[in-house]
N, C-alpha and C positions, 0 to 999 in steps of 0.2 A: 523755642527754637523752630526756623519755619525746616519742612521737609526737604529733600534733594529736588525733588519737581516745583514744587513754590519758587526754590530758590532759583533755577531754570527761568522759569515764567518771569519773575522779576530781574532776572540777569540782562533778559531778551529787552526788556525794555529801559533798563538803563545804560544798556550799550549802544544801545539806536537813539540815545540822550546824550552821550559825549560830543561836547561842540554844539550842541546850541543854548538858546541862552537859559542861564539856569538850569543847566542840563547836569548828568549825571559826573562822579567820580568814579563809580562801579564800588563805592567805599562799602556801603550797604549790600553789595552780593555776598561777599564772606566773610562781614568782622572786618575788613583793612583801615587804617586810618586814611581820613580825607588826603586827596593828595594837594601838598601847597608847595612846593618847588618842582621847577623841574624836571626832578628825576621821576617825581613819585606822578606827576603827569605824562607821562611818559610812558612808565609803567599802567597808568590807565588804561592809553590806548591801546598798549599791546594787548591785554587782558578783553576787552571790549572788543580788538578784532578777533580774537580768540572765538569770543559766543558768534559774533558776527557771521564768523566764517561756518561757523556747525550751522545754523540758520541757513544759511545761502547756500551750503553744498549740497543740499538736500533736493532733492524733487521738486518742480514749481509748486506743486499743491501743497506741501508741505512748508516749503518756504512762506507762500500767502497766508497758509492756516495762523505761522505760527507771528507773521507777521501784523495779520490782522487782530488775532488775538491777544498778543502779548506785547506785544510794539507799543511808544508812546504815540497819543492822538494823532502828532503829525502825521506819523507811520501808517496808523490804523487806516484814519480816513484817506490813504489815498486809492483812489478807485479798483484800481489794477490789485491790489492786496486784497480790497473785499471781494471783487470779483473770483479771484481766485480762489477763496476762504468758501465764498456761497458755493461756487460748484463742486470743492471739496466735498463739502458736508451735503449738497444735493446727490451728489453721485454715491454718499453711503445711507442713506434714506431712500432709493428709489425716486424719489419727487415725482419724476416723470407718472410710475406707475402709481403712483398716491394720486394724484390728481387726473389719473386719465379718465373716473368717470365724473369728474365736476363740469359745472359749465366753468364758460371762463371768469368768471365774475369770483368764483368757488376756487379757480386757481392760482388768480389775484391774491386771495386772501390766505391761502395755506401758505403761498411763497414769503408773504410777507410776516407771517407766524413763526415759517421756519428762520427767519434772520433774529425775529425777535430775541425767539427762544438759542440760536446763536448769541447773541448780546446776553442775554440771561446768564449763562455757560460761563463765558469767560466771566463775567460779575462775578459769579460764583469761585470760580478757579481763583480769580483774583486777591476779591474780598473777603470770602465767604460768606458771603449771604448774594439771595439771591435778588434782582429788579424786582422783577413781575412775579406773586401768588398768587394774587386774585383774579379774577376773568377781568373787571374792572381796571385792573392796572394793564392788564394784554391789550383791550382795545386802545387804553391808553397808547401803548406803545406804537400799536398798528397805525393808529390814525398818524400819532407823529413820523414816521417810517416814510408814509405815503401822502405826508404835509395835508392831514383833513381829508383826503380822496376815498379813504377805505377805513369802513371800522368794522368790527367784528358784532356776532348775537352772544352776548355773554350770559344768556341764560341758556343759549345750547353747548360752550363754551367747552367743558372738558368732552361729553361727547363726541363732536366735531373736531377736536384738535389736542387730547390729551397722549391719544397713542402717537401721533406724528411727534408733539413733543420730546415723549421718551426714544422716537427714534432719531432725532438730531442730537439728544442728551449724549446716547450711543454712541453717534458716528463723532460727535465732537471727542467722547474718551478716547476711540478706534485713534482719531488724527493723534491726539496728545500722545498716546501711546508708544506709536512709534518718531512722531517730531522732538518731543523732547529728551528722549535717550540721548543722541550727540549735543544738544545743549547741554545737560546734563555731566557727560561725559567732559565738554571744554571746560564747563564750571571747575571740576573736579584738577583739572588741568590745570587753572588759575590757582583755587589753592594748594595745591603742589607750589606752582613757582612762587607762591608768597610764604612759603614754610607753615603751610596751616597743616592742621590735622583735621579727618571728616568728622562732619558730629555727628 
């Protein structure tokens, strides 16, 4: 049985999946059967604008965090979301002050470390396991990020960028923290209107 916050995280992104194609029923947030008339389509979208709206009534940073993080591809990838999400998570990390004694080549590369390790986070949250362990998979990542423009030293690798890591780890739990309580909370709200009990 996935937890109340899993269930959140996935709620978020099957509600931002009703109506397109192949898109969600919200069947899978709480136990519901698929909906195949109707009514029980119906009952989707009210449920869907339910998480919807806990997502949306929240602070922009919050909105983007939870939208770039948890949202399907569509969602994710659109610019305005990540942008929002990066400066979320840049403004509980310092960024500014992590990088102020780099050159710029040095701030190139934390910036693109901290997204990484955002993309890492949500994997995590997600799947549970995470992208990137090795220093080798990081550069990996960096280079694809910045399409071959920028790769990392991965033999100075956790020195150079292991405590930044744990502070986006942080600032990502800090967001989830408080973004997902009212998902959370509508979820909770959906099973009520469909006679569930919580597990």
């Amino acid at each position: 049985m996935i937890t109340a916050l899993k269930s959140a995280r996935t709620a978020i992104c099957q509600a931002y999946s009703i109506g397109s194609p192949g898109g969600s029923s919200m069947s899978g947030v709480s136990g519901g059967a698929r909906a195949t008339n109707t009514a029980g389509r119906i009952a989707c979208v009210y449920e869907a604008a339910k998480i919807i709206a806990a997502v949306e009534n929240q602070d922009d940073e919050y909105t983007g965090w939870l939208l770039w993080a948890y949202g399907p591809a569509t969602v994710a990838s659109l610019s305005s979301n990540q942008r929002r999400a990066i400066e979320a998570v840049a403004a509980r990390t310092d960024l500014a002050g992590w990088c102020e004694s780099l050159r710029p080549a040095g701030v190139i590369r934390a910036e693109l470390v901290m997204f990484a390790a955002m993309d890492n986070y949500r994997a995590l949250s997600v799947s549970g396991a995470r992208k990137f362990r090795k220093p080798a998979h990081w550069d990996q990542a960096v280079r694809r990020i910045s399409a071959g423009q920028v790769g990392i030293n991965t033999n100075q690798f956790n020195r150079e960028y292991s405590a930044l890591i744990e502070c986006v780890d942080l600032a990502c739990d800090a967001l989830d923290a408080v973004a997902l309580g009212p998902v959370a909370a509508a979820l909770s709200e959906v099973r009520s209107y469909r006679g569930e009990t919580a597990a």
